[in-house]
N, C-alpha and C positions, 0 to 999 in steps of 0.2 A: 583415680584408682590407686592403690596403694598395695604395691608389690614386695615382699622383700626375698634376697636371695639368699638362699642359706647355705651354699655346699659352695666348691669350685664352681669358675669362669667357665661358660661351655657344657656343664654339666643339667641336665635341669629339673632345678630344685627348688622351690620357692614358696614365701607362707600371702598367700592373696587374704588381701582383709578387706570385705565386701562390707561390713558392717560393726555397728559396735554402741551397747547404750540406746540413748536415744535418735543415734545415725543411721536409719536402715537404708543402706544404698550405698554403692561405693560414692557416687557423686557428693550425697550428702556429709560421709564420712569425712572424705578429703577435705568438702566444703569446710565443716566446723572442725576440724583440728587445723584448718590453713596452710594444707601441703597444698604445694602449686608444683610445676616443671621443676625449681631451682632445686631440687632433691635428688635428680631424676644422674642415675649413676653415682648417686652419693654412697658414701659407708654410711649404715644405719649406726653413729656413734654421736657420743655429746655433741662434738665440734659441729655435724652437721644438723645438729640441732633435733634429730629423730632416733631417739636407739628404744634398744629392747633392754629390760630388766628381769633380773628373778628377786623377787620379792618374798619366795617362800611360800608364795600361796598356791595350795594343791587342790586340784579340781578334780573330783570324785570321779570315777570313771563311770558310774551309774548316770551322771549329769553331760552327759558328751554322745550326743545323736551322732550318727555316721549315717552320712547317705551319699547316693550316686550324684556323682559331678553332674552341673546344670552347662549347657549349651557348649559343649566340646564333639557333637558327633562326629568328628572329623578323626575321632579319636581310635576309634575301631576297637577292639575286646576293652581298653585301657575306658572306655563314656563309663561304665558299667561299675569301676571299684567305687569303693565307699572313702573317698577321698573327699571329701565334702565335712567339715565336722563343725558341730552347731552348740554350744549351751543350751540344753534343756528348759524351756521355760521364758528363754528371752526371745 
């Protein structure tokens, strides 16, 4: 699974990347990019070998599905937002 934290320690904030390309599955994901544990509390930056970029490339907001979070019922009013967000068509 491939977690990353994006706000303050303690706070919780985080972008889950369940899928990607032709990796549907977290398992799979993890699998073919070859993150294992050694990540696991890392800074997503060069040195650790995993970061994030902006590249300038803008995703149309017409192309970005929003739906209800999958297996949180624990979650109470919070299972229900549209916190879930998908590229259109992949």
């Amino acid at each position: 699974m491939l977690n990353v934290v994006t706000d303050d320690e303690d706070y919780p904030a985080a972008v889950l990347f369940r899928g990607a390309g032709e990796f549907t599955g977290p398992g799979k994901l993890t699998k073919g990019l070859r993150i294992d544990r050694r990540l696991n509390s890392r800074a997503a930056d060069e040195a650790a070998g995993l970061w994030l970029e902006d590249r300038g490339y803008k995703v149309q907001r017409s192309h970005i599905e929003e739906t209800p979070r999958i297996g949180v019922d624990y979650a109470g009013d919070w299972k229900e937002k549209p916190y879930r967000f998908l590229l259109k068509g992949f």
